[in-house]
C-alpha positions in Angstrom: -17.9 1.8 0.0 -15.0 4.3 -0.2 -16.0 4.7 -3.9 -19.0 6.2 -2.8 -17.7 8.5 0.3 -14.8 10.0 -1.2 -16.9 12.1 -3.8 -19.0 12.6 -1.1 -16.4 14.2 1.0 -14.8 16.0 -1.7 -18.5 17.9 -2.4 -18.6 18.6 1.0 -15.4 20.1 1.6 -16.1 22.9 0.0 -17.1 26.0 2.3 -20.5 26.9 0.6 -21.6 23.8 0.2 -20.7 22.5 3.5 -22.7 25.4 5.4 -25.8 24.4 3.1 -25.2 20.8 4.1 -25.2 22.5 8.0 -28.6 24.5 6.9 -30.3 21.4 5.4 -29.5 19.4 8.5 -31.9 21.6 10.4 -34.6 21.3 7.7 -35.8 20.7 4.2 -35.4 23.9 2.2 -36.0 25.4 -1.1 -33.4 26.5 -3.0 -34.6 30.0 -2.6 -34.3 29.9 1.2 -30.9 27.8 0.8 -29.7 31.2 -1.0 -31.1 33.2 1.6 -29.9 31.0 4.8 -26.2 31.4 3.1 -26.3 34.7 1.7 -25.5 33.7 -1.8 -27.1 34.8 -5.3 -29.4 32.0 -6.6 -27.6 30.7 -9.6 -24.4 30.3 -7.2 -26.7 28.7 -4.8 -28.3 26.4 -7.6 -24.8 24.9 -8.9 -23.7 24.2 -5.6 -26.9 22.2 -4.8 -26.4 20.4 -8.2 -23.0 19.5 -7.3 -23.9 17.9 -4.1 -26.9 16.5 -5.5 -24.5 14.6 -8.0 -22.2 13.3 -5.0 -25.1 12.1 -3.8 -25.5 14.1 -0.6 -28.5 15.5 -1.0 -31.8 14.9 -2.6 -33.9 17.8 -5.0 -37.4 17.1 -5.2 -39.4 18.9 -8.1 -43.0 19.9 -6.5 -44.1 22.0 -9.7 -42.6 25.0 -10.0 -40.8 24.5 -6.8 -37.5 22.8 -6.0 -37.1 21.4 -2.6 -33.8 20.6 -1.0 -33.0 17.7 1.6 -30.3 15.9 3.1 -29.9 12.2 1.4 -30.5 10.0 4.6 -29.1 6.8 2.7 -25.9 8.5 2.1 -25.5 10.7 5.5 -26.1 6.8 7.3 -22.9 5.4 5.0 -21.5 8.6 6.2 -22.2 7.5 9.6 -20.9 4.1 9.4 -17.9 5.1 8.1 -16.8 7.4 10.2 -18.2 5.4 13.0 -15.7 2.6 12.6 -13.1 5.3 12.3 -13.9 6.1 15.9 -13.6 2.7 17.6 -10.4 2.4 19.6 -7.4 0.7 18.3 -4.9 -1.3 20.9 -2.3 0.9 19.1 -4.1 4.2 20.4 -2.8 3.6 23.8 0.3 2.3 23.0 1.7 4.8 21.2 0.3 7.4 23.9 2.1 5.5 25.9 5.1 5.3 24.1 5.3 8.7 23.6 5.0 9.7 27.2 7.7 7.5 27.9 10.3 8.5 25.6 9.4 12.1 27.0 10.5 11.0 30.4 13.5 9.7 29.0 14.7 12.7 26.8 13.6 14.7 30.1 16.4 13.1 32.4 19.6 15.4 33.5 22.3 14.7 31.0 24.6 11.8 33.0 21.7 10.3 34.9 22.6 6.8 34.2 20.9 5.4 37.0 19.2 1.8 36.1 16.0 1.2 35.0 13.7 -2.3 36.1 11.5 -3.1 34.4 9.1 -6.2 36.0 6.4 -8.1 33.9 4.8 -11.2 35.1 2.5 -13.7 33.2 0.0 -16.3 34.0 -0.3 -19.1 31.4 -2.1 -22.2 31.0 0.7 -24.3 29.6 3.1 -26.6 31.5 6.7 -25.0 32.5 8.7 -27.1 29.3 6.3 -26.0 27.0 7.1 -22.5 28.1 10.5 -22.9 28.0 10.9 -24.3 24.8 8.9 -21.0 23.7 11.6 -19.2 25.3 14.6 -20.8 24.1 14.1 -22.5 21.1 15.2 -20.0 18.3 12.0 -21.3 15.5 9.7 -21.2 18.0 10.5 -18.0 19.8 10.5 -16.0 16.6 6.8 -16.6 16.1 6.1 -14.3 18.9 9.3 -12.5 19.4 8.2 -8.8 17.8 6.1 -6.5 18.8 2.5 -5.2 16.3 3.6 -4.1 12.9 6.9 -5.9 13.2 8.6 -8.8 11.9 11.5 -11.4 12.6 14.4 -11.7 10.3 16.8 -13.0 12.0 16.7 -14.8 15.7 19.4 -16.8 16.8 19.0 -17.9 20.9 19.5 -21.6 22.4 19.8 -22.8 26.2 23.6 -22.8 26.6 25.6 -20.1 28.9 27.8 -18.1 26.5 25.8 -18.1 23.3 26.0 -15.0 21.2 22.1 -14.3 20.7 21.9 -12.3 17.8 18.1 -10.5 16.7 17.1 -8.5 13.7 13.3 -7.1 13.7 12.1 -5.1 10.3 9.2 -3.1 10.0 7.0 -2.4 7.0 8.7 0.8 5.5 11.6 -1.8 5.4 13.2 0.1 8.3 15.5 -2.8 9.9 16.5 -3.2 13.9 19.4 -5.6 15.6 20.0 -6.0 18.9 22.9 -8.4 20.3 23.5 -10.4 23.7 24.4 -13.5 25.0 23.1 -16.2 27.4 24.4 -15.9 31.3 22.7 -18.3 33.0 20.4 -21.5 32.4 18.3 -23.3 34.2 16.5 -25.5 32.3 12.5 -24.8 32.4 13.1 -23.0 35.4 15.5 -19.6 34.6 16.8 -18.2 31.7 19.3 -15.1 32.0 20.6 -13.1 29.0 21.8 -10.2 27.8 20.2 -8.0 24.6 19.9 -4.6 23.6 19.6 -2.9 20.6 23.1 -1.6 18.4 23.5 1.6 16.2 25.2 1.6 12.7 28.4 0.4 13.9 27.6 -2.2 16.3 28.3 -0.8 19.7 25.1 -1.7 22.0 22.9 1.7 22.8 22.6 0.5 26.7 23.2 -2.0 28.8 20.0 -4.3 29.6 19.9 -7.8 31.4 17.1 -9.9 31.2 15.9 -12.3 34.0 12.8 -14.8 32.7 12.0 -17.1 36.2 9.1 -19.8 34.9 7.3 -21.3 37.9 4.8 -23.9 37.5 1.3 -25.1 39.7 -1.4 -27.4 38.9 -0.1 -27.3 34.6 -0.5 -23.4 34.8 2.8 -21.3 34.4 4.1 -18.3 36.0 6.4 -16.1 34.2 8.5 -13.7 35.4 10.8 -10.8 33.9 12.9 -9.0 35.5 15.0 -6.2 33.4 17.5 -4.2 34.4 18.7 -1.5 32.1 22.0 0.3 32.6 24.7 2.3 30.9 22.3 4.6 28.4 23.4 6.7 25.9 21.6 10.2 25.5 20.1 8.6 21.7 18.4 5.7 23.1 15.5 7.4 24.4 13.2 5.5 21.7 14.5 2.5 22.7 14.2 2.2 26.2 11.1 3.6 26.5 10.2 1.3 24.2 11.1 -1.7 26.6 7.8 -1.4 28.4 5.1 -1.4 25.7 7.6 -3.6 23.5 7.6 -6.6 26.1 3.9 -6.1 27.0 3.3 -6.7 23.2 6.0 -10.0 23.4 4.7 -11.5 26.2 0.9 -11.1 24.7 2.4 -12.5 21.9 3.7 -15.3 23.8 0.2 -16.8 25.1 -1.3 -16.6 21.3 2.0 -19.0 20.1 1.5 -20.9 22.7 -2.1 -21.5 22.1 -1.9 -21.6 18.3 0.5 -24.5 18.6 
């Protein structure tokens, strides 16, 4: 379809001819009164109408000696359709309004306010509590889900023992990469899982300080889950990133209840 629009749009776009596509909308005209209704000499006037008539905009019909001008329905509907699917909402739309409001409130605290950020999240899926936790903590498995839209997993490496290094590299598709580090604190199996991660700059040095809580309750083969973040110790060029944490895990976590039910 773009084959046809695009010459289309380019006829268009051109101020004459774009305020006689405005005059024919309100009527059929001859070329006469299309030269007229824009002010325009008549053989200016006549090329302009043959250009759009070529791209298909609008129609010329030859009544004897006079030349009528219309708008081409066929091709103002393909119009419409386009740009009508342009218009439906995209989840992205709200997320990165969402996004972007947030790193404002970040980049809009006082230079040394360091106080901590919690984050909460809570889940409801239909899955039983080991099922979950193996999404959680089984390094394969949790990199099916484990990025947010437009991202992907490179590296993942996360298992259920206290002291593991957990070590997670995300890339994006202008081949933009993204590590983040931690370390497992506490395990209980199927129950609680407590870790450390947050993202590193260029020389590996974290950018904050953020500790993640996951609590999995189960009832009647549904699961509960629970995160709890708490995010400390922010340096003033990790705006991005924190206020990414939000839409980020809200992403994760939606990711989480498609593996689950893929598998």
């Amino acid at each position: 379809m773009s084959e046809g629009i695009q010459p289309m749009l380019a006829a268009i776009a051109e101020p004459t001819r774009f305020r006689i596509v405005e005059l024919l909308s309100t009527r059929a005209c001859t070329v006469g009164e299309v030269a007229e209704g824009i002010g325009a000499l008549q053989p200016q006037t006549t090329k302009h109408i043959q250009a759009l008539e070529a791209a298909g905009v609008i129609r010329v019909h030859k009544l004897g000696r006079r030349r009528v001008a219309r708008l081409d329905r066929a091709s103002m509907s393909m119009l419409s359709s386009f740009f009508g699917r342009l218009a439906v909402p995209d989840p992205d739309d709200a997320v990165l309004e969402s996004y972007e409001a947030s790193i404002g409130r970040e980049e809009a605290r006082r230079p040394g306010d360091d106080g901590a950020r919690v984050l909460t999240f809570e889940r409801k899926l239909p899955f039983p509590a080991a099922v979950v936790w193996d999404a959680w903590t089984d390094a394969e498995q949790a990199a099916q889900w484990w990025a947010p839209r437009h991202f992907h997993v490179d590296v993942f490496d996360i298992a259920p023992q206290e002291g593991t290094p957990i070590r997670f590299v995300l890339h994006e598709g202008d081949g933009a990469t993204y590590e983040s580090v931690g370390r497992v604190v506490e395990v209980r199996p199927r129950r609680q899982l407590v870790f450390t991660l947050a993202p590193v700059d260029a020389t590996g040095v974290p950018l904050f300080s953020a500790r993640h809580t996951v609590s999995l309750t189960e009832e009647d083969g549904m699961t509960t889950v629970r995160l709890r973040i708490v995010v400390s110790e922010v340096r003033a060029e990790a705006a991005p990133m924190t206020a990414g944490l939000e839409p980020g895990w809200n992403q994760l976590l939606d990711g989480l209840r498609r593996s689950l039910a893929a598998r």
